[in-house]
C-alpha positions as CSV (number, residue, x, y, z in Angstrom):
1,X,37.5,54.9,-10.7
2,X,37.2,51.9,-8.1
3,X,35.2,51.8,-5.0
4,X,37.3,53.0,-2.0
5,X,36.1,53.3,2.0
6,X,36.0,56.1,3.9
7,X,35.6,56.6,7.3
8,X,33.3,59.8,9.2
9,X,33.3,59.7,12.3
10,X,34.2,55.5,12.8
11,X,31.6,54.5,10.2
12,X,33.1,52.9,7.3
13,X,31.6,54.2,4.2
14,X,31.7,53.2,0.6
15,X,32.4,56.2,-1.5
16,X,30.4,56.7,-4.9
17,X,29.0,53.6,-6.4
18,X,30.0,53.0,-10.1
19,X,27.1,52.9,-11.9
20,X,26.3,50.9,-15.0
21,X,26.8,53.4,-18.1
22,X,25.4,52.6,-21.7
23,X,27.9,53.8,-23.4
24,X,30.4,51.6,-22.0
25,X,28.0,48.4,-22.5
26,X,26.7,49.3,-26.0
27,X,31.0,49.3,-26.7
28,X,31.3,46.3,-25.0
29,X,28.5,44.8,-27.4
30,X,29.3,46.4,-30.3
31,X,33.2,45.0,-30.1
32,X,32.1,41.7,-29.0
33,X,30.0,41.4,-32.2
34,X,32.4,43.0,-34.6
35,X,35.2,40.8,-33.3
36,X,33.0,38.0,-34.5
37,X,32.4,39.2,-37.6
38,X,36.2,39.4,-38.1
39,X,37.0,36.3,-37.5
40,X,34.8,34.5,-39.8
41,X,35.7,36.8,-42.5
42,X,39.2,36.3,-41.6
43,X,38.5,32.6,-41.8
44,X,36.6,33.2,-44.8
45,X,39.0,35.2,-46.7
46,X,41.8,32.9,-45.7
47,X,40.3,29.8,-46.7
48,X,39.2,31.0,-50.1
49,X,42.8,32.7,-51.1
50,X,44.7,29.6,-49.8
51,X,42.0,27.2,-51.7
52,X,42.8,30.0,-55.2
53,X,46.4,29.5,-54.6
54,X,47.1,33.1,-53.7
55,X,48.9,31.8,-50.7
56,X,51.7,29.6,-52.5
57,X,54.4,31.3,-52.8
58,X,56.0,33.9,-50.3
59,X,55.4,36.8,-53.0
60,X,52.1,36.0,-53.4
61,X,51.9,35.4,-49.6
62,X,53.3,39.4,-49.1
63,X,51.2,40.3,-52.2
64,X,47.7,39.2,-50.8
65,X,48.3,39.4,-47.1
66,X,48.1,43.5,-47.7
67,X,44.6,43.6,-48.6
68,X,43.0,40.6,-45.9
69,X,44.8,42.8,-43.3
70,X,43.6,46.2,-44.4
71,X,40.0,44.5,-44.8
72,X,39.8,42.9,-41.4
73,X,41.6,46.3,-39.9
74,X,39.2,48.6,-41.2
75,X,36.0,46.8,-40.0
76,X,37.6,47.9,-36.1
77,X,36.4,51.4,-35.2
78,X,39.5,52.3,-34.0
79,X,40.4,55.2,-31.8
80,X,36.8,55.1,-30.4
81,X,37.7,54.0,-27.0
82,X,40.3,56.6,-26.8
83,X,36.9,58.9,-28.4
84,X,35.2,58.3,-25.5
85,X,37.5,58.6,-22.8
86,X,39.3,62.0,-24.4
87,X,35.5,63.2,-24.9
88,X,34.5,62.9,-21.1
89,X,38.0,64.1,-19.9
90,X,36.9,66.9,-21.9
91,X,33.3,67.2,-20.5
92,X,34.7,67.2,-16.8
93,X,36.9,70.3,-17.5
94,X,34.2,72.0,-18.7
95,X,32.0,70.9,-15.7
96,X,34.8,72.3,-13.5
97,X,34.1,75.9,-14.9
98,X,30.2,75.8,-14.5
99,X,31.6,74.9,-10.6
100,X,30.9,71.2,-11.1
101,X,33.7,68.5,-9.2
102,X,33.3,65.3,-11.1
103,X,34.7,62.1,-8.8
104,X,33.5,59.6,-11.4
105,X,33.9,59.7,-15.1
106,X,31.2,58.1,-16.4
107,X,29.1,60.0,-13.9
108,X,28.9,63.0,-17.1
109,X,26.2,60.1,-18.7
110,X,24.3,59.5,-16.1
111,X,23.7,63.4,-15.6
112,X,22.9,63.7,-19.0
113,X,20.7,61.2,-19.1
114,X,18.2,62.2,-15.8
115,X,14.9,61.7,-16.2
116,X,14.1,62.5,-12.3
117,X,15.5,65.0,-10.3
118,X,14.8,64.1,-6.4
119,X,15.8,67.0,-3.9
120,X,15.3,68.7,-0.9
121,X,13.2,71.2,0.5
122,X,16.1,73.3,2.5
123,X,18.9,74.7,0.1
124,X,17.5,74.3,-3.0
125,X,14.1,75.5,-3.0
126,X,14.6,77.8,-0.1
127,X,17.7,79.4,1.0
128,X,18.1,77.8,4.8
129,X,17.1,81.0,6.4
130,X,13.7,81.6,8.4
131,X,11.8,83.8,10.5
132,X,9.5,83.7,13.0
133,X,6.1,84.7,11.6
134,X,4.2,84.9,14.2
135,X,3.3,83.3,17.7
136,X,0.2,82.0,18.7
137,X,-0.4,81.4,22.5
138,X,-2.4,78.7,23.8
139,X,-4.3,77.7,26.9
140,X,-4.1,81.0,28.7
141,X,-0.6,81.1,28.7
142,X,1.2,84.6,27.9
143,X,3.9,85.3,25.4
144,X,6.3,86.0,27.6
145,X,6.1,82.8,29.5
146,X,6.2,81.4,26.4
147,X,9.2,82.8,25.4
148,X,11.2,82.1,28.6
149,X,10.2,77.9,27.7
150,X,11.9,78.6,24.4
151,X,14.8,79.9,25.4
152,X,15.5,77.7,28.5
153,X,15.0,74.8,25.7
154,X,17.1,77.1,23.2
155,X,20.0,77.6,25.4
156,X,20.2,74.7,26.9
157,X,20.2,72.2,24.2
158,X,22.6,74.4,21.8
159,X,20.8,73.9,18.6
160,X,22.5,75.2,16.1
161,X,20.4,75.0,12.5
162,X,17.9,77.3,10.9
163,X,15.2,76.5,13.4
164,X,16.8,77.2,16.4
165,X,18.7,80.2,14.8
166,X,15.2,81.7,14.1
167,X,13.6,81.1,17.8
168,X,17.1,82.6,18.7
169,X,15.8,86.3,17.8
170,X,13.2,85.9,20.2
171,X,15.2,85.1,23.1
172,X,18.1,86.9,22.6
173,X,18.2,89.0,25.7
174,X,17.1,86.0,27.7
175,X,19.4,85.0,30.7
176,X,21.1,81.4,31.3
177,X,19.1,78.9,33.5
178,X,20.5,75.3,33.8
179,X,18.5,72.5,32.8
180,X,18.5,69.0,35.1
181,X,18.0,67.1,31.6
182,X,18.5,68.0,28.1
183,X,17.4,66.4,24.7
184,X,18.9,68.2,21.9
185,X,16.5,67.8,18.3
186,X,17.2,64.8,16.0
187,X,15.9,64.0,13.1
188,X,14.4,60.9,14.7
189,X,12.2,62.5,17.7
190,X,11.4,65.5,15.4
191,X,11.6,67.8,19.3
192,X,13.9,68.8,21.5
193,X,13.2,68.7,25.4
194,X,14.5,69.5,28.7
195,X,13.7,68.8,32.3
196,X,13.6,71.6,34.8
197,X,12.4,71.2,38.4
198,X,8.7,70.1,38.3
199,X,8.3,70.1,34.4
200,X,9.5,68.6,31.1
201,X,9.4,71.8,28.0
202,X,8.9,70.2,24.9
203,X,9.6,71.8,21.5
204,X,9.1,70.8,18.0
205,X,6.9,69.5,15.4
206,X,3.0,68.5,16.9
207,X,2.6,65.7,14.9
208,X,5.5,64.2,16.9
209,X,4.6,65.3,20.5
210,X,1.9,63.6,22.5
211,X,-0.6,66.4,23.2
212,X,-3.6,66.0,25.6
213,X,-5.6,67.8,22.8
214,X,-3.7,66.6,19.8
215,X,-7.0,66.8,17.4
216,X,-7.5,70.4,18.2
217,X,-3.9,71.7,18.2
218,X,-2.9,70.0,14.7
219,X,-6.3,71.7,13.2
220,X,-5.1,75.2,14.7
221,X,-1.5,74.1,12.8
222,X,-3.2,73.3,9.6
223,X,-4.1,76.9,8.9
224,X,-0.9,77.3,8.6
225,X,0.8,74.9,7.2
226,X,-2.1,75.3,4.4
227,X,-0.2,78.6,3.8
228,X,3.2,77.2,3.4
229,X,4.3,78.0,6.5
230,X,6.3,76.0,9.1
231,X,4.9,74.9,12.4
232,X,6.4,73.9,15.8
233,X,4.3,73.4,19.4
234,X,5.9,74.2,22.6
235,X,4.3,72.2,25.4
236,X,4.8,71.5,29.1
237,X,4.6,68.3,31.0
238,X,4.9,66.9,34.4
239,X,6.2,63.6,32.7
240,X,9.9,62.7,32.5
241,X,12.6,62.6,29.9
242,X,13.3,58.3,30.0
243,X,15.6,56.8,27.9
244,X,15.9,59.7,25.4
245,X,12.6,60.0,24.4
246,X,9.4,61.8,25.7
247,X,7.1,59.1,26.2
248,X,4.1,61.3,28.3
249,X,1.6,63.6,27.8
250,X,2.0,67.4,27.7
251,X,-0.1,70.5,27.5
252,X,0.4,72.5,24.5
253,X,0.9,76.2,25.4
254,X,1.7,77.8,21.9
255,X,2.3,77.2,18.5
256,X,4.9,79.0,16.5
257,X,4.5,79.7,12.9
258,X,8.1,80.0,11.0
259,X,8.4,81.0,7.6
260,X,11.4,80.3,4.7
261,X,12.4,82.3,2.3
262,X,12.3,80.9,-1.3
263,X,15.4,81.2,-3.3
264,X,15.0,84.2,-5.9
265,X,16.1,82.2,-9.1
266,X,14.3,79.1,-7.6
267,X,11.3,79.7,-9.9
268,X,13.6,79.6,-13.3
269,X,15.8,77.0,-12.1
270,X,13.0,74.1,-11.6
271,X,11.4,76.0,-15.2
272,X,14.5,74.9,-16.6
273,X,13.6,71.0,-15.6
274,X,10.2,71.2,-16.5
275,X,10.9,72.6,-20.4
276,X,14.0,69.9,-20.7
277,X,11.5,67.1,-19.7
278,X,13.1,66.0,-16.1
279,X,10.6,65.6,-13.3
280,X,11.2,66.4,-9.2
281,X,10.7,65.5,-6.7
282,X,11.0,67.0,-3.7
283,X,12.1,64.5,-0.3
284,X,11.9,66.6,2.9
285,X,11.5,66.1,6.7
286,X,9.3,69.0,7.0
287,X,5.3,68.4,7.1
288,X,4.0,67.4,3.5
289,X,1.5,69.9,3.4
290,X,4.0,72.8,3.6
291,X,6.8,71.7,1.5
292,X,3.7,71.1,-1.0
293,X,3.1,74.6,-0.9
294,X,6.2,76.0,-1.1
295,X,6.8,74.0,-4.1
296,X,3.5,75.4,-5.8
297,X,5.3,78.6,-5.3
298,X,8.6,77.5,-7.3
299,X,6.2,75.9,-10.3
300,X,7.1,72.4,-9.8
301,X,4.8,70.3,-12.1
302,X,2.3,67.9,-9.5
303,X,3.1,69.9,-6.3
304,X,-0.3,69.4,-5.3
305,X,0.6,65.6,-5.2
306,X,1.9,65.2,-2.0
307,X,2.2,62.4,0.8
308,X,3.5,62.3,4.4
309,X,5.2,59.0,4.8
310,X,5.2,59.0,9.1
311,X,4.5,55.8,10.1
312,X,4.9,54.1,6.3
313,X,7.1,50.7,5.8
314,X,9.6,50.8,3.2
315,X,7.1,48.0,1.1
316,X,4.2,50.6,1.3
317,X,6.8,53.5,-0.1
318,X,8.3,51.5,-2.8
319,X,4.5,50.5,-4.0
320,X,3.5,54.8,-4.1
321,X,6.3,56.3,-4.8
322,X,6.0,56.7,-8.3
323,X,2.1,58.4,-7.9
324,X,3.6,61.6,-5.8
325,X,5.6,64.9,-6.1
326,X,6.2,65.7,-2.6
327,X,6.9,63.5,0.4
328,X,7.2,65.5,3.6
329,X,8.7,63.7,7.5
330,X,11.1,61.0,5.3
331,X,13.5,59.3,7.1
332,X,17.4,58.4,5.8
333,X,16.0,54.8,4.6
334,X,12.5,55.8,3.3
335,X,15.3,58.0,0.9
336,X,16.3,55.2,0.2
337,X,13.5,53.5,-0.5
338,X,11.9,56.4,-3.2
339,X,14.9,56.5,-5.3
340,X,14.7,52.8,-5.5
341,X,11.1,52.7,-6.4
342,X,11.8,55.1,-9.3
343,X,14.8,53.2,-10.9
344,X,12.7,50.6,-10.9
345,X,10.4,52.0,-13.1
346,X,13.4,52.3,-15.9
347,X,13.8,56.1,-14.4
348,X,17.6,57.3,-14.6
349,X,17.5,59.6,-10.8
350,X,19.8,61.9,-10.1
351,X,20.1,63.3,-6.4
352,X,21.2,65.9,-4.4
353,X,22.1,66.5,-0.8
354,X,24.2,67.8,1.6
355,X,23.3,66.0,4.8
356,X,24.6,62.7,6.7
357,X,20.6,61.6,6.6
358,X,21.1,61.8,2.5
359,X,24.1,59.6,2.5
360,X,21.9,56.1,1.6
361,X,19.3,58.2,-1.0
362,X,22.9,59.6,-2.7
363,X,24.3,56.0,-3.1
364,X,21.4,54.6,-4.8
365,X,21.3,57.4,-7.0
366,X,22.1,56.9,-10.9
367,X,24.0,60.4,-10.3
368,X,24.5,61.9,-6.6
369,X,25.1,65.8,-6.1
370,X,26.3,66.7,-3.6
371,X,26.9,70.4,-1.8
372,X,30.6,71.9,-1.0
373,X,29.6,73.4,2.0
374,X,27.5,69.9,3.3
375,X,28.8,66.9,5.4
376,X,32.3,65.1,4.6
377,X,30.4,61.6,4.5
378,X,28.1,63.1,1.1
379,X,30.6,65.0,-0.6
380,X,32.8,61.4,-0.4
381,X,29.7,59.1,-1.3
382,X,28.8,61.7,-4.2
383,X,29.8,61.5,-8.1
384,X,29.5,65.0,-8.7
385,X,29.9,68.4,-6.1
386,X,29.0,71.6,-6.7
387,X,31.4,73.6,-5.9
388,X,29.4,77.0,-5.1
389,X,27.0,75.0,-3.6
390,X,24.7,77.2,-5.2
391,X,21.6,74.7,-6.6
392,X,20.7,77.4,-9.4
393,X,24.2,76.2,-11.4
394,X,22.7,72.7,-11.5
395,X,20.6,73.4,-15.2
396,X,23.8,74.7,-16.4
397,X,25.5,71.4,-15.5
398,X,23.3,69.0,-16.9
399,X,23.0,71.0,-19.9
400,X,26.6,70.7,-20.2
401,X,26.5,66.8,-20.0
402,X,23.4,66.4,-22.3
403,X,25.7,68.6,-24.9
404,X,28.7,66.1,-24.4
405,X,27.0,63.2,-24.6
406,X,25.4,64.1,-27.4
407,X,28.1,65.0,-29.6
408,X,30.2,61.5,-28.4
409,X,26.6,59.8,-29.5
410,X,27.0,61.7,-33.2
411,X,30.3,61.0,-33.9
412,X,30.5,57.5,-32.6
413,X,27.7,57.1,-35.4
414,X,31.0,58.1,-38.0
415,X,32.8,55.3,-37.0
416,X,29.8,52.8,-37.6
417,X,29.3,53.8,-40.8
418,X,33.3,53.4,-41.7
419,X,32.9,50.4,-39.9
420,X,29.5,48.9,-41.9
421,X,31.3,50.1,-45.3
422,X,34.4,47.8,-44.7
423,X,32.2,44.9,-43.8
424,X,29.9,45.5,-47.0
425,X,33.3,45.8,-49.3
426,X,34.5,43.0,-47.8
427,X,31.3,40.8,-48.3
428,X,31.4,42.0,-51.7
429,X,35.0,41.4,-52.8
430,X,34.8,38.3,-50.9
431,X,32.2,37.4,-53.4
432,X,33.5,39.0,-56.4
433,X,36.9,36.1,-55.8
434,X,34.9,33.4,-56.0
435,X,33.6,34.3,-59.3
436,X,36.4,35.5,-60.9
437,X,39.9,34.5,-59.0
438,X,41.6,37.3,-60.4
439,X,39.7,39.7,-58.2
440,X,40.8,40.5,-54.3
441,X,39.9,43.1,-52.3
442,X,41.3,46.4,-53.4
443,X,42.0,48.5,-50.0
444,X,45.4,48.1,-48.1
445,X,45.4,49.0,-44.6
446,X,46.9,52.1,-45.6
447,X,43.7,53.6,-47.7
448,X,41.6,53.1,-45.1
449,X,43.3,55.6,-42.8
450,X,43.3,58.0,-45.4
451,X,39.1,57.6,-45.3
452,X,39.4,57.5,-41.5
453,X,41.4,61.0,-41.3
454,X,39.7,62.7,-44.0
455,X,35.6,61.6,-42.7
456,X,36.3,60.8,-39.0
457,X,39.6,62.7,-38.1
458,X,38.3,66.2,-39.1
């Protein structure tokens, strides 16, 4: 399939990138090279039965011209374009029963071929929902003022993602207060914030937030985060909201620790990668430290290799990708940037995601998965989407393209040796004329499709 544009939301977008498959270049080479090799044995075979005299008259001209074609013919593996394309028609029907969408044919290859798995954190190694675990207050501050900052930044921002829906529960009899500014969460400011009278409320992940005590509040986060847990800081400020951003200092006045829950086949899906020999690697926004835990819990080979890349250029990623696991607060282009690093080590990386932020990590892919229920913009950029959205179907899948691919790979083999046959009977009748002019070669085009039926057709 070609390239095509797509538009989300005014961006122009290139849909999937076509990438280079080895089956199509190792045809392209092998017919390159075997239409050499008929045309000097053409040339060969002509020269000599014109030179005998086999050529002279138009009944020896229809008497010898039978056997130069059904030499030359025979040497082409025919049908094995049609092989390949009939083959991976074949291998995206089945795909389409294990709830796989293929959008690129060649696509079925690359899947079989993965050596690196990169994915996220969020719906595939847990299921997108969490709870609040518990909530820790800070500088003399009760838990019920706390909760009123939460939900005048909950309801007032409208956050709607598994986050928000958590600190939701704890504010859920809470009434409405109008905010004079609001900052909704991004994936850039990693907080949300609003302005209300005297004070600016700031929620979200300390790391991010400019604390008058930073030190002391990211050591009180680290116990948890130690334990796989998810952290966010609510703090107050008398500093504005400017330009978007929170810029001043604020006074931290809790910490609340949220906890996913893991996927129940989790565990025996990422087995499934480690005993076929594909490594993962998990890309999340969430701190390093956690998503390192969490992946300890699933049995992901290296977990304990794990990097936050806040602050890092895209030179200093592409230098250490290849040494880590887990990379925890990524941005869209640092996505980029690992999955580039890895094909550059000769790695064949497939990637999934569901997210506008995974669009640039799924184009660079060698094979991009995408989720049904995810964005419009990385279903369209994808070459393959799961159409339960269910990450646990995704060993089934590639086990189905490793069987495909294999079996093309086998019986392509059938038409070499056909193929390496005609060329050795031609050398040798070719050689058996010269010394004796009575002898030609023996096979009329004919014959040979009787071989090709009988040891490639069946």
């Amino acid at each position: 399939m070609s390239k095509k544009s797509n538009t989300n939301k005014g961006i122009p977008l290139n849909d999937f990138i076509i990438r280079k498959s080895e089956i199509l270049s190792s045809l392209k080479k092998m017919f390159r090279v075997l239409g050499i090799i008929v045309i000097v044995c053409a040339t060969c075979m002509i020269s000599l039965y014109a030179a005998q005299g086999k050529f002279s008259t138009y009944e020896n001209f229809q008497l010898y011209v039978g056997p130069v074609a059904g030499s030359l013919v025979s040497m082409i593996p025919a049908g094995l374009y049609l092989l390949t394309s009939v083959t991976l028609a074949i291998a995206v029907i089945a795909l389409s029963r294990k709830h796989a969408q293929v959008q690129e044919f060649y696509s079925v290859e690359m899947l079989a071929r993965t050596t690196v798995l990169c994915t996220d954190k969020t719906g595939t190694i847990t299921d997108g929902t969490m709870s609040i675990n518990k909530l820790v207050p800070l500088n003399n501050v009760s838990e019920d003022e706390i909760k009123k900052y939460i939900s005048l930044i909950i309801q007032n921002t409208m956050d709607d993602n598994p986050t928000a829906n958590a600190l939701k529960t704890l504010v859920s009899n809470s009434s409405y207060h109008q905010a004079s500014i609001i900052l909704p969460f991004n994936s850039e400011n990693k907080y949300s914030a609003v302005r209300d009278g005297k004070f600016t409320y700031i929620l979200g992940a300390p790391e991010y937030i400019n604390l008058n005590d930073k030190g002391g509040v990211l050591k009180r986060c680290e116990e948890f985060t130690k334990s796989g847990y998810r952290v966010l800081v609510i703090a107050v400020s008398e500093d504005m909201i400017v330009n978007n951003k929170f810029s001043g200092i604020a006074t931290a006045v809790g910490i609340i620790v949220l906890q996913d829950h893991i996927k129940d086949d989790a565990f025996e899906t990422f087995k499934w990668f480690k005993e076929n020999g594909v490594k993962i690697k998990v890309i999340s926004g969430d701190n390093a430290v956690t998503v390192s835990e969490i992946a300890k819990r699933v049995g992901i080979v290296d977990a304990d290799k794990y990097i936050s890349l806040e602050g890092k250029s895209i030179e200093e990623i592409k230098e250490i990708a290849q040494n880590y696991t887990v990379f925890g607060r990524v941005t869209p282009e640092q996505k980029e940037a690992i999955i580039e690093c890895l094909e550059d080590h000769k790695e064949t990386v497939a990637m999934t995601g569901d997210g506008v932020n995974d669009i640039l990590a799924l184009k660079k892919a060698d094979c991009s998965i995408a989720m049904a229920n995810g964005s419009e913009a990385a279903k369209n950029v994808s070459h393959i989407v799961l159409s339960n959205s269910n990450f646990a179907s995704l060993p089934e899948v590639v086990g189905e393209g490793r069987r495909v691919i294999n079996n093309l790979q086998r019986t392509c083999s059938l038409f070499l040796v056909k193929t390496f046959f005609a060329v050795f009977f031609t050398v040798l009748f070719f050689i058996l004329s010269i010394v004796n002019n009575n002898i030609s070669y023996p096979f009329l085009t004919n014959n040979m499709y009787i071989w090709e039926f009988a040891l490639i057709g069946v």
